[in-house]
C-alpha positions as CSV (number, residue, x, y, z in Angstrom):
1,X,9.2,-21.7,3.7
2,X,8.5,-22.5,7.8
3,X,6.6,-19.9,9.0
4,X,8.3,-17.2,11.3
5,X,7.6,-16.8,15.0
6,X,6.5,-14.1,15.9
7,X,9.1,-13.8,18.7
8,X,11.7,-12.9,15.5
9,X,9.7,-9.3,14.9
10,X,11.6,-6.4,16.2
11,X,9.6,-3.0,16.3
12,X,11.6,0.3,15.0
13,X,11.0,4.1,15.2
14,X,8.6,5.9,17.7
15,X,5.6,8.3,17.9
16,X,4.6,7.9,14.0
17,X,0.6,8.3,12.7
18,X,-0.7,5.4,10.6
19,X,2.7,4.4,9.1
20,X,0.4,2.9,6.2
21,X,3.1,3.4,3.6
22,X,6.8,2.0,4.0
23,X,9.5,2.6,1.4
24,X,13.4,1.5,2.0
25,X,17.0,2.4,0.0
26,X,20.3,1.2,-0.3
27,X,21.5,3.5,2.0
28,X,19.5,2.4,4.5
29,X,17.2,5.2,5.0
30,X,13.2,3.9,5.5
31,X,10.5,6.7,4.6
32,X,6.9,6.0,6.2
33,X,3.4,7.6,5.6
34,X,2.4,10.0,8.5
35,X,-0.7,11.2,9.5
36,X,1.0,13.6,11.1
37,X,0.8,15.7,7.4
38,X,3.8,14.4,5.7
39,X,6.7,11.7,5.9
40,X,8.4,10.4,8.0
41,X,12.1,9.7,8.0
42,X,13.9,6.7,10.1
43,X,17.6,7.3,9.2
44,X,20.4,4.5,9.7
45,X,21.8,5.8,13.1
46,X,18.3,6.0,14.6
47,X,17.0,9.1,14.2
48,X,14.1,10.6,12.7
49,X,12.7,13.5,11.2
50,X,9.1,14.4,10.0
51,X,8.3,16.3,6.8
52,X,5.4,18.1,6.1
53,X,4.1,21.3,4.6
54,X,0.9,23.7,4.2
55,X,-1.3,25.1,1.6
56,X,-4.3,26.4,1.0
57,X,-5.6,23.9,-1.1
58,X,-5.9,21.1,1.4
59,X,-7.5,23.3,4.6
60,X,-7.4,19.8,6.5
61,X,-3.6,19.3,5.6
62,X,-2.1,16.0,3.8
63,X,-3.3,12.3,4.6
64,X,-0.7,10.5,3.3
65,X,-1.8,6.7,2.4
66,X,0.4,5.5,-0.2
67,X,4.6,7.3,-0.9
68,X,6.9,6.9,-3.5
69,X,10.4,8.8,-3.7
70,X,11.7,10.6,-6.1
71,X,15.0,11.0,-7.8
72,X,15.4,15.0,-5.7
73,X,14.5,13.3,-2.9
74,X,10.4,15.0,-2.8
75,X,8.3,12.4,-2.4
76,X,4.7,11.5,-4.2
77,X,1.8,11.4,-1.7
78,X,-1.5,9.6,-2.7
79,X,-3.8,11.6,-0.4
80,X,-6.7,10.1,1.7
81,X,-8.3,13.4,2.4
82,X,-11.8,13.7,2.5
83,X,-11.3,17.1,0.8
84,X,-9.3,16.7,-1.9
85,X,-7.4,13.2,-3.4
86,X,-5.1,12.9,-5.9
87,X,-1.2,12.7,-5.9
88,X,0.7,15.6,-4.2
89,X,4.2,16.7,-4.1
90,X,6.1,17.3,-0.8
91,X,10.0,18.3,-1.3
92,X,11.8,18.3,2.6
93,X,11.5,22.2,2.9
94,X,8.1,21.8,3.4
95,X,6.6,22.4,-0.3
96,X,3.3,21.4,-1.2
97,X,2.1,21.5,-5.1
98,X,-0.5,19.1,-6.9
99,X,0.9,16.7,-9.0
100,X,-2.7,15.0,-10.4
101,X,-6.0,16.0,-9.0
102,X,-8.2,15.9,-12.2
103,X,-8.9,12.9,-14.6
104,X,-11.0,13.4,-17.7
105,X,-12.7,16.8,-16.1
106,X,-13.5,15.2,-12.7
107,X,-11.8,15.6,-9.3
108,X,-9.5,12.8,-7.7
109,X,-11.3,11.3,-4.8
110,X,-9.5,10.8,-1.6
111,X,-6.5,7.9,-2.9
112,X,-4.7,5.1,-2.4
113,X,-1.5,4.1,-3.8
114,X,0.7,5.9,-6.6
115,X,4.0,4.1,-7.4
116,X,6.3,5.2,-10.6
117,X,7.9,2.4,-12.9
118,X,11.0,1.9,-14.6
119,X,9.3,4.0,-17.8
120,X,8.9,7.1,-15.2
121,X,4.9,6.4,-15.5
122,X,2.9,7.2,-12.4
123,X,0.0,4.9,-11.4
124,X,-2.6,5.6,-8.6
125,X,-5.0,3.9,-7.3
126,X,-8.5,5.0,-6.0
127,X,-10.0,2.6,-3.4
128,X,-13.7,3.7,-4.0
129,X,-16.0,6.4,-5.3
130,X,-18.6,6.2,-2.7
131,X,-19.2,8.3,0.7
132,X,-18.1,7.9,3.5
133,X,-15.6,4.6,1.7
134,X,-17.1,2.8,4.1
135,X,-20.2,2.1,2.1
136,X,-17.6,0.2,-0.3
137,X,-16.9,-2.6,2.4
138,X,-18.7,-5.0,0.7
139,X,-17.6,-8.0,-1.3
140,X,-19.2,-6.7,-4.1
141,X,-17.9,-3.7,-4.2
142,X,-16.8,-2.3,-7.7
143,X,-16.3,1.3,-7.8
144,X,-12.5,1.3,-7.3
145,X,-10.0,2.3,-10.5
146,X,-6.9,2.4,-11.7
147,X,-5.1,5.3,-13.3
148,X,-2.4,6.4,-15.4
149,X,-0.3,9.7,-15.9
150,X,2.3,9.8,-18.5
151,X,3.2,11.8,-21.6
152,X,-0.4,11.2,-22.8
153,X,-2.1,13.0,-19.7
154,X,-3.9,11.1,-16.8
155,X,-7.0,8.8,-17.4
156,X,-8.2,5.8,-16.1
157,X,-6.9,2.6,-17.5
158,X,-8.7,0.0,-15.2
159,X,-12.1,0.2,-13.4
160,X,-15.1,-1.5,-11.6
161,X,-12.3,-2.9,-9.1
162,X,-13.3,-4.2,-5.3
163,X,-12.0,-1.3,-3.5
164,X,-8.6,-1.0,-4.9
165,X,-5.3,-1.1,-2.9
166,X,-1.9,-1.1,-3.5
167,X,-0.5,-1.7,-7.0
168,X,3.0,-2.7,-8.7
169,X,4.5,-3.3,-11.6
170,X,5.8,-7.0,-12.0
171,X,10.0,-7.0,-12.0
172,X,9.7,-8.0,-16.0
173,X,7.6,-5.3,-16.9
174,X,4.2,-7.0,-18.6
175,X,1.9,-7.1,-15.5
176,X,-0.2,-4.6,-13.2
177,X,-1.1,-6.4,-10.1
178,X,-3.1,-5.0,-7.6
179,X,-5.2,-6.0,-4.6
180,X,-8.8,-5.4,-4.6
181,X,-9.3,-5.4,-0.3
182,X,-12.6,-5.5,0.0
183,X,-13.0,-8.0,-3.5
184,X,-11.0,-10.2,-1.5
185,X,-8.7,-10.7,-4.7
186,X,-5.0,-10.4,-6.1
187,X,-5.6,-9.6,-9.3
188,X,-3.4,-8.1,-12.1
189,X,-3.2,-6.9,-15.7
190,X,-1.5,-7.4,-18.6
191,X,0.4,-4.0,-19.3
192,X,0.2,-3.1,-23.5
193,X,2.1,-0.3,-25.4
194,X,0.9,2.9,-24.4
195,X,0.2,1.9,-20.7
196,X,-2.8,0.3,-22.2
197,X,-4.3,-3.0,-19.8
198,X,-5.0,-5.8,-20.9
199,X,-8.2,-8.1,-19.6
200,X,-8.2,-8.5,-15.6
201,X,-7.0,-11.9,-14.1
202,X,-7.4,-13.2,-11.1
203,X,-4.4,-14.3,-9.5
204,X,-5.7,-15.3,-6.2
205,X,-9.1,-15.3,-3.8
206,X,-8.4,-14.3,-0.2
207,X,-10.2,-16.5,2.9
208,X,-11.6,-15.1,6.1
209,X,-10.5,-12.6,7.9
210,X,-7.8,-12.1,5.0
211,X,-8.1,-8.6,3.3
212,X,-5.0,-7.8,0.9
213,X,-3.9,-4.7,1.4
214,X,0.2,-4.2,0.1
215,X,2.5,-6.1,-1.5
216,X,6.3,-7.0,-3.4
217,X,7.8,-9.2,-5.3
218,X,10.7,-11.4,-4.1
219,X,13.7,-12.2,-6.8
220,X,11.9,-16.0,-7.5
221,X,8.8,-14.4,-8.8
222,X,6.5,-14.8,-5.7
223,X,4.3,-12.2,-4.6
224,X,4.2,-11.0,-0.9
225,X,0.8,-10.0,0.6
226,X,0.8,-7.8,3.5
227,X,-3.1,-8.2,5.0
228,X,-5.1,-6.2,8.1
229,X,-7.7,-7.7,10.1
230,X,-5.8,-11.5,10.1
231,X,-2.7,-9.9,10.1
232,X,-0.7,-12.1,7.9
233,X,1.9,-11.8,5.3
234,X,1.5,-14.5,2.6
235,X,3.6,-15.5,0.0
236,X,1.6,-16.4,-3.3
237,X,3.0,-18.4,-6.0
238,X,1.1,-16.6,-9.1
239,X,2.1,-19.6,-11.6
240,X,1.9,-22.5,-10.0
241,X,-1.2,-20.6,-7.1
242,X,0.7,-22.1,-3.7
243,X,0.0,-20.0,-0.9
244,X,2.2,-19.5,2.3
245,X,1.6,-17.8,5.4
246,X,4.8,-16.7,6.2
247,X,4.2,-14.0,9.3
248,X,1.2,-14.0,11.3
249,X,-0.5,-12.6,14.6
250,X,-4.1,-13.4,14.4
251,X,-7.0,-13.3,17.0
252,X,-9.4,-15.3,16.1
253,X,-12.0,-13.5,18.1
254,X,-11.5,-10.4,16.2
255,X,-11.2,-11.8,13.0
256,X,-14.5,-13.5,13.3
257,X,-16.6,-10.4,14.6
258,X,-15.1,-8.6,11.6
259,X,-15.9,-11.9,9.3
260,X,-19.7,-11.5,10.9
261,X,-19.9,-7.7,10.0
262,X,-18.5,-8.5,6.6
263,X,-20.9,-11.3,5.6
264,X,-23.6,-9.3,6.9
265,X,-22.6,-6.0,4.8
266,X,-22.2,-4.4,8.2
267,X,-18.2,-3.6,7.9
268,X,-17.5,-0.2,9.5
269,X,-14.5,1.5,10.6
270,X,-14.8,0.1,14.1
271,X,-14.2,-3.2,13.0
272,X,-10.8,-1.8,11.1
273,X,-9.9,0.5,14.1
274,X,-9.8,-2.1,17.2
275,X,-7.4,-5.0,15.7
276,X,-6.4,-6.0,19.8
277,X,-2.9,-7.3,17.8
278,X,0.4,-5.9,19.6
279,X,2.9,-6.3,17.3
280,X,1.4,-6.3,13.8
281,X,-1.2,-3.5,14.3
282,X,-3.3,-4.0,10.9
283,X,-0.4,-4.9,8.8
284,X,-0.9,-2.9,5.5
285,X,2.5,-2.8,3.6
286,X,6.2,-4.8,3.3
287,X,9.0,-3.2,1.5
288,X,11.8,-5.2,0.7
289,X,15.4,-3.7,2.7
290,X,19.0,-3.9,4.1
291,X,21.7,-4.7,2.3
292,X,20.8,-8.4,0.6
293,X,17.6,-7.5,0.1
294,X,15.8,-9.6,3.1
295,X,14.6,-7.5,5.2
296,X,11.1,-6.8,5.5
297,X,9.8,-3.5,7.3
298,X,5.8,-3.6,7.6
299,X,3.8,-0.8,7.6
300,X,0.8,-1.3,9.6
301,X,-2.4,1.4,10.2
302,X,-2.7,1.2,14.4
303,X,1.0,1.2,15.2
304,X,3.2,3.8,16.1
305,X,6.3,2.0,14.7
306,X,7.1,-0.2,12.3
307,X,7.8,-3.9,12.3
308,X,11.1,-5.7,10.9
309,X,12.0,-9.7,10.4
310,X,14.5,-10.7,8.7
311,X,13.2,-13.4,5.6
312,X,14.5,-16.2,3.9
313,X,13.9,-14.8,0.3
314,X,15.8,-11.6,-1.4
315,X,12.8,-8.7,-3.0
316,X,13.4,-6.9,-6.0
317,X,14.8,-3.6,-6.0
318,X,12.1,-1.0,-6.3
319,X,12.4,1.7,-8.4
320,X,13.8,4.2,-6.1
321,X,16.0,1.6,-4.5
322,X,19.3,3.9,-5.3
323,X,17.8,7.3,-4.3
């Protein structure tokens, strides 16, 4: 696959806080992350709306990092709070209740990534353990996990991860994969009866300046890596291991005073606040849209919009493709 200029990226919606998070339907509609407390909405015609709520559990409101959709149209929210993590519920009226915000007797720190699967399991992802989460920018970092709610109750199914980040289930069913950021690593898990996982492999080791944050499956069994800092999006073959860059707006400047910092254990949040990119402003996420399925809207943490190109390669449906 020849890589795509970056003269081919168009730039859609307006005034939206850290769009981390993008999730697209059938029908066209695309649902970001917003900092803002909530979701927001880019409808087919243009328009937008932005949901969000109140309670009095989270004083300091929601900070939405990871969405998924659900089948009344309320959405999931992993939240990035310093206050209070865990996965909360957000219908359009402006309704905020917990979903999970306890695992085995402990609070949920401030989250990911939650995603349901076919089996209407919900997984999260908790990036670190340590305060501030910058203390977990470190190659060897290894206090990130991976949890589980379903029938059984929530507990944690995979740990000792390198700051975890976005998860998915594979289009078959029998993997976990998830990026480890800061571990520099695709890596995934073998998924056993009773959402049990099975040993960790690594799929793939990232280079410099290349920190995996989301990703999707396309319908030939490739993975799609959506990375900050080099701003890239790779395709990774996790059979054969070829590696594509597909997108990319680097500056090699930046990328090697963050490379610097990173080496040196030094990696702070002004090194992942200043990406001088114009276009893909720390690219974090790609969901798969329109109606064949190659479409790719990128979620970025900088930007206030989102990005769209037009790929070569059809995704897989998500779950909530048809909500």
């Amino acid at each position: 696959m020849n890589q795509i200029p970056l003269s081919d990226v168009t730039l859609l919606g307006h005034g939206l806080v850290r769009p981390e998070c993008v999730l697209a339907t059938k029908a066209g509609d695309l649902y970001t992350a917003d900092w803002r407390g909530g979701v927001a909405h880019l409808r087919p015609d243009g328009s937008q709306a932005l949901y969000t709520g109140t309670t009095a559990d989270l004083p300091e409101g929601l900070r939405p990092n990871g969405i998924a959709l659900e089948p009344d149209g309320s959405f999931l929210i992993a939240n990035l709070g310093s206050e209070l993590g865990g996965v909360w519920r957000l219908t359009r009226e402006g309704q905020i209740s917990p979903v999970l915000t306890e695992i085995e007797g402990r609070p949920v720190p401030p989250s990911n990534y939650v995603v349901r699967d076919q089996a209407g399991r919900l997984w999260l992802t908790i990036s670190t353990r340590l305060k501030p989460r910058s203390l977990d920018y470190r190659l060897d970092s290894a206090t990130g996990y991976v949890a589980v709610l379903d029938e059984r109750g929530a507990r944690i199914v995979a740990d000792g991860l390198g700051f975890t980040n976005e998860c998915q289930i594979s289009p078959d069913g029998r993997w976990l994969y998830v990026n480890e950021t800061y571990g520099r690593r695709l890596s995934r898990f073998p998924i056993n009866p009773g959402a049990r996982l099975g040993p960790k492999q690594i799929v793939h080791e990232f280079g410099k300046g290349q920190f995996p944050d989301g990703l999707a499956f396309d319908v030939e069994g490739k993975v799609w890596i959506a990375g900050v800092i080099a701003n890239q999006l790779l395709r990774i073959d996790p059979e054969g291991g070829s590696v594509e860059i597909v997108l990319s707006e680097t500056d090699a400047a930046h990328v090697a005073w963050v490379e610097e910092a990173f080496i040196a254990n030094e990696l702070g949040r002004p090194h992942m606040d200043s990406n001088p990119a114009v276009k893909l402003r720390n690219l974090s996420s790609i969901a798969f849209g329109g109606p064949d399925l190659r479409t790719a809207y990128l979620g970025c943490l900088l930007g206030d919009r989102i990005a769209q190109v037009r790929l070569t390669a059809s995704g897989t449906a998500p779950v909530h493709w048809l909500y």
